[in-house]
C-alpha positions as CSV (number, residue, x, y, z in Angstrom):
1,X,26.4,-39.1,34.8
2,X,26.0,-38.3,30.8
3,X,23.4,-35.1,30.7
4,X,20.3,-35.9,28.3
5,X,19.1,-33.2,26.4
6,X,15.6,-32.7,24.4
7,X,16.3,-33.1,20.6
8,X,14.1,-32.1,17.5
9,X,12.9,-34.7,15.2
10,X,13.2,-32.3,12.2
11,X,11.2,-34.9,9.4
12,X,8.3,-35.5,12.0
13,X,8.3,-31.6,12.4
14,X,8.0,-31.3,8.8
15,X,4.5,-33.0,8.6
16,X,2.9,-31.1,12.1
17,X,-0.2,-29.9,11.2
18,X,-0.2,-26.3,12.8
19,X,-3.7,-24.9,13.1
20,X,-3.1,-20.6,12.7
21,X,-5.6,-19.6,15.7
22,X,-3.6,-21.1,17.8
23,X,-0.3,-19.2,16.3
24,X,-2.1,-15.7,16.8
25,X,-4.1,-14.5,20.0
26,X,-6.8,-12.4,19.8
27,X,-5.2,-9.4,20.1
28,X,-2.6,-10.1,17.3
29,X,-2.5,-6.9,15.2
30,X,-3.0,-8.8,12.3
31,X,-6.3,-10.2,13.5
32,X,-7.1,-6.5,14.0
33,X,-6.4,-5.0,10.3
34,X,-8.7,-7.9,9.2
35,X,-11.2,-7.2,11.6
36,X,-10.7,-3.0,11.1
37,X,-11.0,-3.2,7.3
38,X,-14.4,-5.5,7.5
39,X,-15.2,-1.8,8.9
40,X,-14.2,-0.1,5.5
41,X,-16.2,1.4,3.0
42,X,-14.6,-0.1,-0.4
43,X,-17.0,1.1,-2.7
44,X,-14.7,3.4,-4.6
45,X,-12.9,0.5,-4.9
46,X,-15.0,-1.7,-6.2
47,X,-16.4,0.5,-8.1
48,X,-13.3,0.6,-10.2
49,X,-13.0,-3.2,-11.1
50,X,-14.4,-4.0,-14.8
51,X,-16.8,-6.6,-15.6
52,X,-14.6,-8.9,-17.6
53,X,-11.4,-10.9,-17.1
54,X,-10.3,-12.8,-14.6
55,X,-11.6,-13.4,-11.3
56,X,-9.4,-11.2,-9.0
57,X,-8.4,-11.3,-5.5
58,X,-10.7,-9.3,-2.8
59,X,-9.5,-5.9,-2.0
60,X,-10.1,-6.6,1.7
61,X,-7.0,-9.1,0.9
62,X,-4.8,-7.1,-0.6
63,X,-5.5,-4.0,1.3
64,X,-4.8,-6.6,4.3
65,X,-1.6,-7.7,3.0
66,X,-0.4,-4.0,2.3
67,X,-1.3,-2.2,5.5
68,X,-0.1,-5.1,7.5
69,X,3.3,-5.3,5.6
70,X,3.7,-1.3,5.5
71,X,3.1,-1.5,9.8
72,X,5.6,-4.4,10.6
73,X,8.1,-3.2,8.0
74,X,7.9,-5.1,4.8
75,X,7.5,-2.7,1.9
76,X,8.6,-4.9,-1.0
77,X,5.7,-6.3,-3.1
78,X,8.1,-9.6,-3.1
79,X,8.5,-9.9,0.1
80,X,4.9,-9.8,1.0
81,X,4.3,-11.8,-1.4
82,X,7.0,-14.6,0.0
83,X,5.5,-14.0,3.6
84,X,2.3,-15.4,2.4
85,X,4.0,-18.7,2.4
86,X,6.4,-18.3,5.2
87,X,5.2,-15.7,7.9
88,X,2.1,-16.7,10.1
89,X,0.3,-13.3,10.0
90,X,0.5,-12.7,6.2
91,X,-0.9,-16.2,5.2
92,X,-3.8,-15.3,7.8
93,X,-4.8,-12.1,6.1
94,X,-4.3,-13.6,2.8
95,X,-6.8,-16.2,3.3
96,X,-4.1,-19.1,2.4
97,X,-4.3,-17.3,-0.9
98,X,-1.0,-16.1,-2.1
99,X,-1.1,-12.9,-4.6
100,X,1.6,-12.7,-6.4
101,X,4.1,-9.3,-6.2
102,X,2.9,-8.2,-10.2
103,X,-0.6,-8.3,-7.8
104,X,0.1,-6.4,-5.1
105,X,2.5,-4.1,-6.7
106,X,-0.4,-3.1,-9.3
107,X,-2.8,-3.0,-6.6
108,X,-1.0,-0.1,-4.6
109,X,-0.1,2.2,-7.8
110,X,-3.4,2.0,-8.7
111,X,-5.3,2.6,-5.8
112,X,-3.2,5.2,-4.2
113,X,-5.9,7.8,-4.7
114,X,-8.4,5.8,-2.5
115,X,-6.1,5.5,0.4
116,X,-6.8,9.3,0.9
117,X,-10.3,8.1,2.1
118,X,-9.7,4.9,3.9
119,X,-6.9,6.8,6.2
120,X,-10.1,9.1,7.5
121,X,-12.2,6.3,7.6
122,X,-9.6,4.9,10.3
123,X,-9.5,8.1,12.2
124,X,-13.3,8.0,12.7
125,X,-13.6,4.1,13.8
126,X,-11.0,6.0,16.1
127,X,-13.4,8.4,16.9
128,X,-16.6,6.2,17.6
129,X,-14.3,3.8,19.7
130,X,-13.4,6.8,22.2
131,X,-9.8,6.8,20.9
132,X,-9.3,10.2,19.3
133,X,-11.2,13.6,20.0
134,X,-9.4,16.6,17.7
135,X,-7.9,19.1,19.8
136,X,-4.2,20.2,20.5
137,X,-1.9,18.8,17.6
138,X,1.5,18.9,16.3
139,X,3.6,19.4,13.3
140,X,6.7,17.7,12.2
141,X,8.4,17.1,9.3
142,X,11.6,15.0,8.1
143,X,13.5,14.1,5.1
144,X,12.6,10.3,3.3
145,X,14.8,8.9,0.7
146,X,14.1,8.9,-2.6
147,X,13.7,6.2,-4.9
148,X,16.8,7.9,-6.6
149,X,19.9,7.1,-7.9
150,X,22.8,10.3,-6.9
151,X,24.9,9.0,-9.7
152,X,21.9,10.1,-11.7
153,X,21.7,13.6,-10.6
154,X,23.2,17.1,-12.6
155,X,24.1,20.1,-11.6
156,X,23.3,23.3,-13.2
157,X,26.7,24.3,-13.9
158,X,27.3,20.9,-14.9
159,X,24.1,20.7,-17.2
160,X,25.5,23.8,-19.3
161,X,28.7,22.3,-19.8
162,X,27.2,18.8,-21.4
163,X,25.1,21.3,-23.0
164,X,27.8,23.1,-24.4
165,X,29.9,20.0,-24.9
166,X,27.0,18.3,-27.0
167,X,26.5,21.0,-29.0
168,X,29.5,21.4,-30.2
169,X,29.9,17.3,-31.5
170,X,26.6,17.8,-32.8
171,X,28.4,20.5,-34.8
172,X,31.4,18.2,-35.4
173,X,29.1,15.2,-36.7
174,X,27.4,17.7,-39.1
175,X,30.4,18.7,-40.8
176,X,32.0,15.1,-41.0
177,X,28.4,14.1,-42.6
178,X,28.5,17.0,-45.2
179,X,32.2,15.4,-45.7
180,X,31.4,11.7,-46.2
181,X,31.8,12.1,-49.9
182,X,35.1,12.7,-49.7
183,X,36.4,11.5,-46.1
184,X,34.1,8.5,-44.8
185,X,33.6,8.5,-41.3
186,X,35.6,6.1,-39.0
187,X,34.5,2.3,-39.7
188,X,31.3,1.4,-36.9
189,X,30.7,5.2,-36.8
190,X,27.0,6.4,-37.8
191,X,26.9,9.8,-38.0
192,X,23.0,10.3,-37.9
193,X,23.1,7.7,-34.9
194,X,25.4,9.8,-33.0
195,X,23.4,13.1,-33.9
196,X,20.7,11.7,-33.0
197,X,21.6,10.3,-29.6
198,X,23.2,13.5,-28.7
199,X,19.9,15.5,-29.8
200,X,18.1,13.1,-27.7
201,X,20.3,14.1,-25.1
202,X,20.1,17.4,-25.4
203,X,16.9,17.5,-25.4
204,X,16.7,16.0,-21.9
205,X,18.9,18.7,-20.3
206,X,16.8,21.1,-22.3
207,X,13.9,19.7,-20.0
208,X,16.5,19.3,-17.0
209,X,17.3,23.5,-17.5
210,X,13.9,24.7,-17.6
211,X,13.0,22.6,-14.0
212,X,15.9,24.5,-12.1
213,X,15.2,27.5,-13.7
214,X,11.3,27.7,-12.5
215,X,13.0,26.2,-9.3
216,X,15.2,28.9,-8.7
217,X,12.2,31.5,-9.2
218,X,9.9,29.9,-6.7
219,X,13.3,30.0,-4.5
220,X,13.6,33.8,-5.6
221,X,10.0,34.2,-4.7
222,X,10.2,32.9,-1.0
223,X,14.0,34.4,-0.4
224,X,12.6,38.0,-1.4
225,X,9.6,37.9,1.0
226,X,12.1,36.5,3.9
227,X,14.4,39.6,3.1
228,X,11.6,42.1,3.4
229,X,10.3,40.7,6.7
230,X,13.9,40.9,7.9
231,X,14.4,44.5,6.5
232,X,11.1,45.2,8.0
233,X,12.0,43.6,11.3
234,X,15.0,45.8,11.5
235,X,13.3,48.8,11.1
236,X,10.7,48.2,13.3
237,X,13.5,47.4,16.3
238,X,15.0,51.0,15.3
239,X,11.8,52.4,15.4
240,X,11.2,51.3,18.7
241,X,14.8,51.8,20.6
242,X,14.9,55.0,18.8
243,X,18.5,54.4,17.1
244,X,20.4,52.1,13.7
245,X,20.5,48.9,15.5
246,X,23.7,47.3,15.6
247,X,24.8,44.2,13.7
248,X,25.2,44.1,9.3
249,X,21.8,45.1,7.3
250,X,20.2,41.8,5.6
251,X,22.1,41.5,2.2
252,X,19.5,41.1,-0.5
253,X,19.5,37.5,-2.3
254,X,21.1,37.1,-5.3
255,X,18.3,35.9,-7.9
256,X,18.7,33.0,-10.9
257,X,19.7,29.3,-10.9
258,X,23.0,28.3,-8.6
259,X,25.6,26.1,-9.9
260,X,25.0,23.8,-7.4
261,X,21.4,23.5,-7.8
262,X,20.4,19.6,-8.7
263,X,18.7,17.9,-11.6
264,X,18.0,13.7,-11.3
265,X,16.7,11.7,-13.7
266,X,15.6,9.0,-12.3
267,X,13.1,10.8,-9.9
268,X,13.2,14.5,-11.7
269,X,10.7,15.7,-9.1
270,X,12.8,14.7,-5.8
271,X,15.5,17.3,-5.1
272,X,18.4,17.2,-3.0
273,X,17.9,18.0,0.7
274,X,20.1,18.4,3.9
275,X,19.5,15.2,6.5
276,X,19.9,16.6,9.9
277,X,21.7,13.5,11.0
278,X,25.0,12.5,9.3
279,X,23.9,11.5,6.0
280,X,24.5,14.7,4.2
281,X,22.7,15.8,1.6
282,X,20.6,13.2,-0.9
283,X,18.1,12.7,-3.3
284,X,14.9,13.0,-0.7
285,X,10.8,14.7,-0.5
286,X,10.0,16.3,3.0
287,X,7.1,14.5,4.3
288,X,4.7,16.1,7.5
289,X,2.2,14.6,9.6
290,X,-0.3,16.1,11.7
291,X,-0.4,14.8,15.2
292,X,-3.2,14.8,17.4
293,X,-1.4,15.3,21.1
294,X,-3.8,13.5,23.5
295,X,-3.5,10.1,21.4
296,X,-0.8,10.3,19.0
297,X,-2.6,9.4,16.2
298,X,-1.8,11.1,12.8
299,X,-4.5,13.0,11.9
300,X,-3.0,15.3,8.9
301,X,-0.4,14.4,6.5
302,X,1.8,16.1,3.5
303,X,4.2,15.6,1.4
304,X,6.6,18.1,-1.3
305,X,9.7,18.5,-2.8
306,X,10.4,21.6,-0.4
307,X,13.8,21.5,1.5
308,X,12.8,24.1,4.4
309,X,9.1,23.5,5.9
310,X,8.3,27.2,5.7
311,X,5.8,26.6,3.2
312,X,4.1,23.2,4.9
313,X,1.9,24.5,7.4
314,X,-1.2,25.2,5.1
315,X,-1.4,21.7,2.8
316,X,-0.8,19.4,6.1
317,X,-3.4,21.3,8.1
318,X,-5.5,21.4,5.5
319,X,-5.8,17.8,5.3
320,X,-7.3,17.2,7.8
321,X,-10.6,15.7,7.4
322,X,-13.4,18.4,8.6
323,X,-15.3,14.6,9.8
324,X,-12.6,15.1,12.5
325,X,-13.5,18.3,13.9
326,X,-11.6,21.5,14.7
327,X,-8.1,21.6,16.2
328,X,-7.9,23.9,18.7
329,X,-4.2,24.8,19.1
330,X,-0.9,23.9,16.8
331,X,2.7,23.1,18.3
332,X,5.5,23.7,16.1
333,X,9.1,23.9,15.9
334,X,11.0,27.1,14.4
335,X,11.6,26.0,11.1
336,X,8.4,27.1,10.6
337,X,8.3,30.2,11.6
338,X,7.5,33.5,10.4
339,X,4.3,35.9,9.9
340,X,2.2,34.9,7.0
341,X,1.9,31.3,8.7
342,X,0.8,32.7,12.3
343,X,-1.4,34.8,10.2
344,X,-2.6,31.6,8.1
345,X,-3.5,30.1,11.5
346,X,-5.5,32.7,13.5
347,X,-7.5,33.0,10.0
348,X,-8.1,29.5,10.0
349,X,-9.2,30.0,13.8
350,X,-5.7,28.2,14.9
351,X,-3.9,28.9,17.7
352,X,-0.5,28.8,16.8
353,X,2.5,28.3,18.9
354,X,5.9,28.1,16.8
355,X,9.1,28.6,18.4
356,X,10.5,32.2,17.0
357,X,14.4,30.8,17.3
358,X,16.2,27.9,18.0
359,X,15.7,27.1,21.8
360,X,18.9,26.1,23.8
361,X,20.0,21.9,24.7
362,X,19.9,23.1,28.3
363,X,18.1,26.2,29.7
364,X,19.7,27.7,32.5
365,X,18.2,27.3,35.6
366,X,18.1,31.3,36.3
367,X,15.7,32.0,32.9
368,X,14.0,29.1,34.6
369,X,12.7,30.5,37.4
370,X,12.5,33.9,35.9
371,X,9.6,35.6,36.5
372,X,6.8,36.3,33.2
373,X,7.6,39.8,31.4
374,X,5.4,42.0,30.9
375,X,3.4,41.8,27.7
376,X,4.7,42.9,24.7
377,X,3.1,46.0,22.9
378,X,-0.1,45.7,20.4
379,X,2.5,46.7,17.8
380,X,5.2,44.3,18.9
381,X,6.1,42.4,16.1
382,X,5.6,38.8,15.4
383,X,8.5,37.0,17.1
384,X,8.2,39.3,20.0
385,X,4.7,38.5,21.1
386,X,5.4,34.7,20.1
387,X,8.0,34.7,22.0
388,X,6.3,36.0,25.2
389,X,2.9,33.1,24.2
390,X,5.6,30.6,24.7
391,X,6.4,31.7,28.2
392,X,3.4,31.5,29.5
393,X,2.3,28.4,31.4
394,X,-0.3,27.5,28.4
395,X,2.2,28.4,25.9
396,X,4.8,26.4,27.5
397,X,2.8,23.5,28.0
398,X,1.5,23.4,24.5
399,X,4.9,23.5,22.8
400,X,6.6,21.1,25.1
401,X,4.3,18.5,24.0
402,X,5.4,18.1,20.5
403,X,8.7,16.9,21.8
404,X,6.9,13.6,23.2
405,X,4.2,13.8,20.6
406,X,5.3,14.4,16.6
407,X,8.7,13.6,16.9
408,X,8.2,10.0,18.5
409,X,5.3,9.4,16.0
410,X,8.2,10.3,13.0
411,X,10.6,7.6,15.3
412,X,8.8,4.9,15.3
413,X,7.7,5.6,11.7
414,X,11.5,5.6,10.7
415,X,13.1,2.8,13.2
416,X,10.4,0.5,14.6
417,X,8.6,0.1,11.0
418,X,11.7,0.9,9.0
419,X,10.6,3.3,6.3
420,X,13.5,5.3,5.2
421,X,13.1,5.2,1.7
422,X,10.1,5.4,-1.0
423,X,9.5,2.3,-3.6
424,X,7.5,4.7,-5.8
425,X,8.9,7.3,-7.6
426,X,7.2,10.6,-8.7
427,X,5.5,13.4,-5.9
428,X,2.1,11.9,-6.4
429,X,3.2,8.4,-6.5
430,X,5.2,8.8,-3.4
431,X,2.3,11.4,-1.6
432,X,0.5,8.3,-2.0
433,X,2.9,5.9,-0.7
434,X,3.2,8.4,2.6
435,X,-0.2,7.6,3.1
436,X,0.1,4.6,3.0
437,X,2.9,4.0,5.8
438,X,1.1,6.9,7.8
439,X,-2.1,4.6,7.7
440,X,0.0,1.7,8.6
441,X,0.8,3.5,11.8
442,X,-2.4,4.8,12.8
443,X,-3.4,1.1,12.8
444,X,-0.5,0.1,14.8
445,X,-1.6,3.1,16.9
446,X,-5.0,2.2,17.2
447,X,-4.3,-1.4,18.3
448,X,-2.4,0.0,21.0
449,X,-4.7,2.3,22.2
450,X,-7.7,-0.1,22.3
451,X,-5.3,-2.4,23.9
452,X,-4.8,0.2,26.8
């Protein structure tokens, strides 16, 4: 018996007239952005358009089209723009309409300012729909890709030898001009061209130079204040057993520029930074986000051209809307660590709880079942007395949240929606742009949540 099988009549397909309710339930997440942003206050926007010209799309569009690209993924000002025509969701939000990229990608650099206010507009819709109440939250940070180009990148031992190197033709193209009477230069060969390309040139590492110079103070800066809390630290530990403590003395860092210290050109205000998978060092800004515990929603967010996250504490918690209320406690890892930020905290009326050290994979069942030490002394330092808050049952608690809290939050932000690299290049350009995707996933994070 010949099996039959069901076949597709691919030109009757062609002209089925697909009605778009029926393509997306009610609780499609794109339904919800359009519904969420009908919740918006766009007056600053608004506000911003001119009388004259053309008429222009709605902002509730393109802020549609944007915030549901940036949450499913699609970052490209193209492809959003090709969606409209081929992806059931987008053409919803657009209204049928289809903005072209030019549109969309003029829309986001210009409005990135605004975002700032519509991402704590979010949080308190959040907030009135029993979602988020500000308590315990916790910090993360990781290294994004920037929109950067390694091949265009100089090192500072590198940048004095083109310097020297370009001085010294400019040299060579002086004489051979004050010689052209009597030996023309080589036929094609214009000299004040070529002076002026390498001055040009020059001029650029010039600008390149004085960047890793102020770098490498601001670098000098932080190094000297960790080598006096380490000297400090030391002393105090001899103090207290009463005899030199063992181990070498803290060497005292070496100030000024290091030849490996990076320039790039195409992004001058993105650095190189360590990946602390596989990738190695690249071209990258160290974005943090604020995460409330109890719903996971971002509720602070950062951004800098920082490689350690010593210095991220104060500009991610102070972003957080005071609309939101005040955190109670903050869970962080120990790359954050040292004195001046627990201090920063209590004054801000912060309980902090930051790992002194790094923690090991697996802790052995004995320290386990350990019994609590006795408090540390009033005059204890720092790490000591952190170290003991971390033991206790509160303390514990507290830090082992951020583990299934922060670091799932910058997950999903990285695999599920894909954003491993910035399309904008600049720190405010791409502060903005981290708003942006952080936005996205409070959305995402919101639909869930009401969902639950």
């Amino acid at each position: 018996m010949k099996r039959s099988f069901k076949t597709a009549d691919y030109e009757a397909t062609l002209d089925v007239q697909v009605r778009l309710g029926d393509c997306l339930p009610p609780d499609h997440l794109a339904r919800f952005v359009v519904d969420t942003i009908a919740h918006l206050d766009l007056t600053a926007i608004y506000t911003r358009y001119g009388p004259r010209g053309g008429q222009p799309y709605a902002p509730e569009i393109l802020l549609g089209l944007l915030f549901y690209g940036y949450a499913t993924g699609v970052f490209s000002s193209r492809k959003i723009e090709r969606a409209t025509y081929e992806t059931i969701p987008f053409r919803f939000i657009a209204g049928n309409l289809h903005p072209d990229h030019d549109t969309l990608a003029s829309f986001r650099t210009t409005f990135l300012p605004e975002l700032k206010d519509l991402f704590v507009q979010i949080l308190l819709l959040a907030q009135v729909a029993g979602a988020l109440q500000l308590g315990r939250i916790s910090l993360d940070g990781s290294k994004i890709h920037a929109d950067a180009s390694k091949s265009q990148a100089v090192s500072y031992k590198r940048l004095r030898e083109q310097e020297a190197q370009l001085r010294a033709e400019v040299e060579t193209l002086f004489a051979l001009s004050e010689q052209a009477d009597q030996t023309p230069p080589p036929d094609g060969l214009v000299v004040e061209h070529e002076i002026a390309l390498r001055q040009e040139r020059l001029a650029r590492l010039a600008e390149a130079k004085a960047v890793l110079e102020a770098r490498a103070a601001e670098r000098d800066a932080h190094e000297a204040a960790e080598y006096a809390a380490k000297v400090q630290e030391r002393e105090e530990r001899a103090r207290r057993k009463g005899r030199k403590p063992g181990g070498r003395p803290p060497k005292p860092p070496t100030p000024g520029p290091r030849d490996k210290d990076q320039y790039n050109f195409t992004d001058p205000e993105s650095r190189i930074m360590k990946h602390s998978t596989d990738e190695g060092f690249e071209q990258s800004y160290n974005v943090q986000v604020a995460v409330d515990q109890a719903s996971l929603l971002i509720v602070g967010l950062s951004l800098s051209n920082h490689p350690t996250d010593q210095h991220e504490i104060p500009p991610t918690v102070a972003s957080i809307a005071p609309e939101l209320g005040q955190a109670e406690a903050l869970a962080l890892d120990a790359g954050y660590f040292s004195a001046a930020n627990i201090a920063w905290c209590e004054a801000q009326g912060l309980e902090p709880y930051i790992a002194p050290g790094r923690a090991a994979h697996q802790e052995a069942l004995a320290a386990r079942l350990a019994p609590l030490p006795e408090p540390p002394a009033l005059d204890a330092s720092p790490k000591v007395r952190m170290a003991y808050k971390l033991k206790t049952v509160l303390g514990a608690a507290i830090y082992r949240a951020r583990k299934y809290t922060v670091e799932p939050v910058i997950g999903i932000i990285k695999e599920a929606m894909g954003f491993r690299q910035f399309s904008l290049r600049g720190e405010q350009a791409a502060a903005g742009e981290w708003c942006l995707v952080c936005l996205a996933f409070n959305l995402r994070r919101f639909h869930t949540l009401l969902q639950a």
